[in-house]
N, C-alpha and C positions, 0 to 999 in steps of 0.2 A: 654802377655807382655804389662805391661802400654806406653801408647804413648810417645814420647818424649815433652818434654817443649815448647809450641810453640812458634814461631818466632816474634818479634817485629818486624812488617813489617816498622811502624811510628810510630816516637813522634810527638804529635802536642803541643805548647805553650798552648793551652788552655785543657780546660774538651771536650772531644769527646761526644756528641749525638745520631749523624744520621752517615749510612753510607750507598751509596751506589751503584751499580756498571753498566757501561754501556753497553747494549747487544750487543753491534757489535764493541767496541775498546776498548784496554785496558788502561780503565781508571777508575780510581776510583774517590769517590765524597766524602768525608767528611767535616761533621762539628758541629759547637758546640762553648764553649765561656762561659766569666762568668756573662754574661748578662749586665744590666745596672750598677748592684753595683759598687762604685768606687774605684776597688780591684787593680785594675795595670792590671787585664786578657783580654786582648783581644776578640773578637767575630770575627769570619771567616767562609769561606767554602774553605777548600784545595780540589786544585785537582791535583791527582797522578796518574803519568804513570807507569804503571802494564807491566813489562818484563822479560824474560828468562833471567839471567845472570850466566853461569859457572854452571848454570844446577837449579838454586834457584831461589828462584819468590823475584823479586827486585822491590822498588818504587822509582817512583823518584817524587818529588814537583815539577811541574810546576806550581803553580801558587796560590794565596793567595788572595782571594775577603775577603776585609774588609766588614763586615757586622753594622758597627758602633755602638751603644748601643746597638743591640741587640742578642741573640745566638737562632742558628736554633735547634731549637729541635725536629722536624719531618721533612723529607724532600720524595717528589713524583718524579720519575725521569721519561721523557716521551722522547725517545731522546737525542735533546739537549735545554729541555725544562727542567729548578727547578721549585718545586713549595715548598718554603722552608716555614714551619712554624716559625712564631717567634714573642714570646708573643701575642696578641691574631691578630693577620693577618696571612695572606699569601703574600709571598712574589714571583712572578713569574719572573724569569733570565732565559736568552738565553745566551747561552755560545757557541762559536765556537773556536776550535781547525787549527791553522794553524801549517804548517812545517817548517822547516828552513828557506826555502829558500824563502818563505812567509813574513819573518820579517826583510830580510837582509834590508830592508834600512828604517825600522819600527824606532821610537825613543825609543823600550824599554816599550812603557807603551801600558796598554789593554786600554778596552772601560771606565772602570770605573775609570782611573785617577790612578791607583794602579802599580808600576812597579816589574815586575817577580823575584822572587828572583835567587838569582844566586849562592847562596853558596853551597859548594860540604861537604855533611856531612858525618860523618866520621861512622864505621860497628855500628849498636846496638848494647846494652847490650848484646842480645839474643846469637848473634855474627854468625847468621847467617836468609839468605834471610831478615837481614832488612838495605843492604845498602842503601842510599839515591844516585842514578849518578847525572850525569847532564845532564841539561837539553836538548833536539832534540827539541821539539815546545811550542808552546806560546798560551796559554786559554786568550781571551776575554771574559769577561761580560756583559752584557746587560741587565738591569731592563725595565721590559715590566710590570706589575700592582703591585699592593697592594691592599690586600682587607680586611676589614675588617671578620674573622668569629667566631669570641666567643664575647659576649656580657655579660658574668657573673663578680660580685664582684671580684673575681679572675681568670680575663680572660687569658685563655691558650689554642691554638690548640694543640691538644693531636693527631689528625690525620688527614693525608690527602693521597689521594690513585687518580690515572687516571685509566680509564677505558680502554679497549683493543688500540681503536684507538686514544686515548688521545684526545676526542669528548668532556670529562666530566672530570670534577673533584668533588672530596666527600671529605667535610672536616668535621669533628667534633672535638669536644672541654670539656670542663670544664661546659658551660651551657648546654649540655647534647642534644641539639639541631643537628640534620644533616642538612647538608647546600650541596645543587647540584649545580652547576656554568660550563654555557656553556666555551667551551674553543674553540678557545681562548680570545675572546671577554670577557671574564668573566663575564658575566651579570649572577644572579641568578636565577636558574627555579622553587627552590623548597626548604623549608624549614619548620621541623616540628621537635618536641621535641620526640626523638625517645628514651629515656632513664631517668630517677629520677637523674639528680646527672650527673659524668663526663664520656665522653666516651674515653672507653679506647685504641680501637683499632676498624678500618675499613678492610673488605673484600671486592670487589668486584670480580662477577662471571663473566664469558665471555658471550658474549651477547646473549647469546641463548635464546631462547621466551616461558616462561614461564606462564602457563594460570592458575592458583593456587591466588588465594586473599583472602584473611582476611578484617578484620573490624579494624581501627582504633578506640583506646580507648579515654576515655573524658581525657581531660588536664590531664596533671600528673600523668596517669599512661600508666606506661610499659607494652609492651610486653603483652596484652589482650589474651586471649584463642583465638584461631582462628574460624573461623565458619563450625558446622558439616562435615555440605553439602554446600558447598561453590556453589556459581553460576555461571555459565561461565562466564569467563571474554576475552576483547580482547588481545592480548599478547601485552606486553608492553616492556621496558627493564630491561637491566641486572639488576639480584639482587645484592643488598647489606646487608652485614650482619656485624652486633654492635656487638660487648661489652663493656658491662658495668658495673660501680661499683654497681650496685643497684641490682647486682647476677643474671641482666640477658642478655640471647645473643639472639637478632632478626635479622629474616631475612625480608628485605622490597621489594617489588618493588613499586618504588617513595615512597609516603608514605602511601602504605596501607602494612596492617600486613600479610603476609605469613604463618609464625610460629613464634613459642619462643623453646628455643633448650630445653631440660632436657636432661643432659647429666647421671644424676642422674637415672633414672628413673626406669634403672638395679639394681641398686643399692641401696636399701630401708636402710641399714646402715647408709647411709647418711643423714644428714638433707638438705632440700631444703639454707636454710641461710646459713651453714657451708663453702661454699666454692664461689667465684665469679669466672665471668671469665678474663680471664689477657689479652688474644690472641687469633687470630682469622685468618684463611690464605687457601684460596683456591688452590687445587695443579690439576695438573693432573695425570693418572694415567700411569706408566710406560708400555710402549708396548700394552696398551690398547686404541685403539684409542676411543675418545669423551666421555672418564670416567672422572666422577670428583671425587674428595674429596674434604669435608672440614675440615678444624684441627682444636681442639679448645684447650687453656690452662686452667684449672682451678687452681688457687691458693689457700691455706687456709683462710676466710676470716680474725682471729685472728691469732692473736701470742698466740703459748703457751710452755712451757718450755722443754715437749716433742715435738717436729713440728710435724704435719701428714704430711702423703707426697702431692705433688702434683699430678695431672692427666691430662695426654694426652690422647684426645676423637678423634679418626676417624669416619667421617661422611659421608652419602654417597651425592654426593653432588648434587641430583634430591629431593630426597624423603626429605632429613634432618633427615634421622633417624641413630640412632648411632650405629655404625658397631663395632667396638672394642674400648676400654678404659683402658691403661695402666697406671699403678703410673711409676712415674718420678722422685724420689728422693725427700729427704726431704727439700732440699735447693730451697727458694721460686722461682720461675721461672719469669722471667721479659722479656723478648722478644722471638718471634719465625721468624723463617727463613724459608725456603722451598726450596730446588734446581727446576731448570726450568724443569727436567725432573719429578718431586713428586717422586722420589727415594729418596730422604734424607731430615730429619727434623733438622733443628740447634735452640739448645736451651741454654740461656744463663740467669743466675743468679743473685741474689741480692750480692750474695757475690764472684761473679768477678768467676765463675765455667762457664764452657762450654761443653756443650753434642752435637754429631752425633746420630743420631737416624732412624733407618729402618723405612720408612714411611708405607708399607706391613704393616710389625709388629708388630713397635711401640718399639723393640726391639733397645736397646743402645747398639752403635756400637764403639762410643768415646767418651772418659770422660776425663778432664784436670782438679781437684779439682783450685780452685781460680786459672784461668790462667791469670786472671785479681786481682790487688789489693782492686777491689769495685764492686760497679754493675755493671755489663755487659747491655750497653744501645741499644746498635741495632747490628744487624749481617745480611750478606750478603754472599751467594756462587760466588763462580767464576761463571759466565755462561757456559751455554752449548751448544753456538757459538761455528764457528770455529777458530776465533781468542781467545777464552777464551780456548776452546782444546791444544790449542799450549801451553799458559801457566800452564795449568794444569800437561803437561810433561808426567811422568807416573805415576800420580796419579790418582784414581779415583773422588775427587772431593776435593775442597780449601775452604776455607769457615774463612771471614774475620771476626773479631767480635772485636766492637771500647767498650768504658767505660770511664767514671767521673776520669779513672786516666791518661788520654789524649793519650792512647796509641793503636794503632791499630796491632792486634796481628791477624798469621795466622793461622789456624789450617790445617792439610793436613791429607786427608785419603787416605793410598796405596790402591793400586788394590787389589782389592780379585781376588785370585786365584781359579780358578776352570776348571776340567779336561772336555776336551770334548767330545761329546757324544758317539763319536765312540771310543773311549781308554774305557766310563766306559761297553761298549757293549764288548768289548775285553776281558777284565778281568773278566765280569761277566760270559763269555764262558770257559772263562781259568779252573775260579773257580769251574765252573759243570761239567771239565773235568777233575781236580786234584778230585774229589769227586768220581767221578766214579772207576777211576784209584785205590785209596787207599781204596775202600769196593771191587773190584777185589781183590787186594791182600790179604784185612785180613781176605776174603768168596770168596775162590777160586770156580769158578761154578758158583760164581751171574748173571754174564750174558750168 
């Protein structure tokens, strides 16, 4: 049975971007905007309160940060820390959340001069889980830096990522450079050209001490072969790992080379050039304690009139050597998602489709052909907090996914059912005792 049609959870006035959601309250973060052009669109960051309503997962606006000429196109959420990209900087806001009773004698307006909106909108198209209530509290803004981190002819942060304890931040861009910046101070510790071209997407692993080194290559090139017999080194920190347009994916610590991934390498059908990679996302391993994985997308690097498919590569996330590799549909694949538990992969399209994916297996679990009108620009799971448990209801996991047609849509996966241990020990008994029973009857004397 195909899914049902998902839920408009929001319309926003502009094109959606980024989205993404906070680990301990229900609250959502989107944004996006039509940039500087002088279109009539707007540039903002909404943020929306995520609740139970009549059994349906509801949002409501509180609150609308004008981002002035610019639209955030990557955004890092550490708390109640943004670190929103937009055109080629970072932009860093603290945002706090008060309650009612908080603002009764408040004038109405947050820290940025912006006052809350108050209209009570009326059920989505969808016509269901996308009412907008009204609003219970009131988001403050606060701008804390600016920084400059793309430096190319056409400068664009393409990504930014915090590191476990939001000690660090990792941005890249368009100049293909990786740029490390102490936080919160933002002063920069390290900067080197980790890619030919633009970077497409950042991983960072959890800080575990890693004693593996590589050799960095002469200017302008990528991703060098690593060394034999690498020499001891002292553990340093977490890794990080690129992609990039130049078809390829590194893992760094700071900036000496690790590896360079071949996800190919199974694969000799392939050509090394035919495919880049799009995505890049470290999970952990469900019920396995201190396993990692890492995920990676490959795309086709051309168009052509028959499409090949895409591929989804599981990694193991010590060694970097590629564990399984599954195709993914023909439809070009533009963002990856991850649940907090690495039980489910959310992948989302150039042409507005959205897939649930067995991160195990690799195996699709949900498919919405164009659940969006355009590309699918960023997606987000519910958490797997206890306040994200409550909203999730009885579903086994929620998974938001925004797009260029301003709309934030939900997707819901039911619980799988499955029978427990002692019923399938029950019946397996049952079954060797109907067996027995009817070779008695049809060889009287068997036993």
């Amino acid at each position: 049975m195909a899914p049902r049609r998902p839920a408009e959870l929001y319309r926003a006035p502009f094109p959606l971007y980024t989205v993404r959601l906070h680990p301990q309250r229900p609250l959502a973060i989107t944004a996006g905007g039509g940039g500087a052009a002088k279109t009539g669109i707007r540039n903002g960051v909404h943020f929306l309160q995520l609740e139970q309503i009549g059994g349906q997962l509801s949002a409501s606006l509180l609150h609308s940060h004008d981002t002035e000429t610019r639209a955030t196109m990557t955004m890092a959420l550490a708390d109640d820390i943004i670190a929103a990209g937009q055109d080629a900087s970072c932009h860093i806001l603290r945002f706090s959340l008060q309650g009612p009773e908080a603002k009764s004698g408040s004038s109405g307006r947050d820290g940025s001069g912006e006052k809350g909106p108050r209209k009570r909108k009326g059920p989505s198209p969808a016509g269901q889980g996308g009412e907008t209530q009204s609003q219970s509290s009131e988001v403050t803004v606060e701008s804390l830096h600016s920084v400059r981190t793309d430096f190319s002819a056409d400068a664009l942060q393409k990504a930014v990522r915090f590191n476990a304890d939001a000690s660090l931040l990792v941005t890249g861009g368009a100049d293909g450079f990786l740029r490390l910046w102490e936080f919160p101070s933002m002063k920069k510790t390290l900067e080197f050209k980790a890619h030919d071209g633009e970077i497409e997407d950042i991983a960072l692993g959890p800080d575990n001490k890693v004693r593996v080194r590589g050799q960095r290559g002469p200017p302008g090139q990528s991703c060098p072969p690593p060394l034999v017999e690498p020499p001891p080194a002292p553990a340093v920190s977490a890794q990080v790992v690129t992609a990039g347009r130049d078809f390829q994916c590194c893992v760094w610590q700071r900036d000496q080379l690790v590896t360079g991934l071949r996800w190919n390498e199974n694969l000799p059908g392939i050509p090394d050039k035919a495919y880049r990679y799009q995505a890049c996302r470290f999970g952990a391993v469900a019920d396995v304690a201190g396993a990692l994985r890492l995920y990676t997308v490959q795309v086709p690097h051309k168009r052509e009139r028959r499409p090949p498919p895409c591929y989804l590569t599981k990694w193991d996330g010590k060694s970097f050597l590629p564990l399984l590799t599954r195709p993914c549909g023909a439809e070009v694949i533009s963002c990856l998602s991850l649940s907090d538990s690495g039980t489910f992969l959310g992948l989302g399209t150039v042409t507005g489709s959205v897939a649930i994916h067995i991160a195990f297996s690799l195996q699709r679990l949900y498919y919405v052909r164009e659940a969006h009108g355009i590309v699918v620009t960023d997606m987000a799971f519910i958490p797997e907090s206890r306040r994200g448990r409550e909203l999730l209801g009885e579903h086994e996991a929620a998974l938001l996914s925004v797009a260029v047609d301003s709309r934030c849509k939900l997707h819901l996966l039911p619980r799988r059912r499955s029978l427990p241990v002692w019923l399938l020990l029950l019946l397996c008994a049952g079954l060797i005792m109907a067996t027995i029973l009817l070779l008695q009857l049809a060889f009287p004397g068997f036993l």
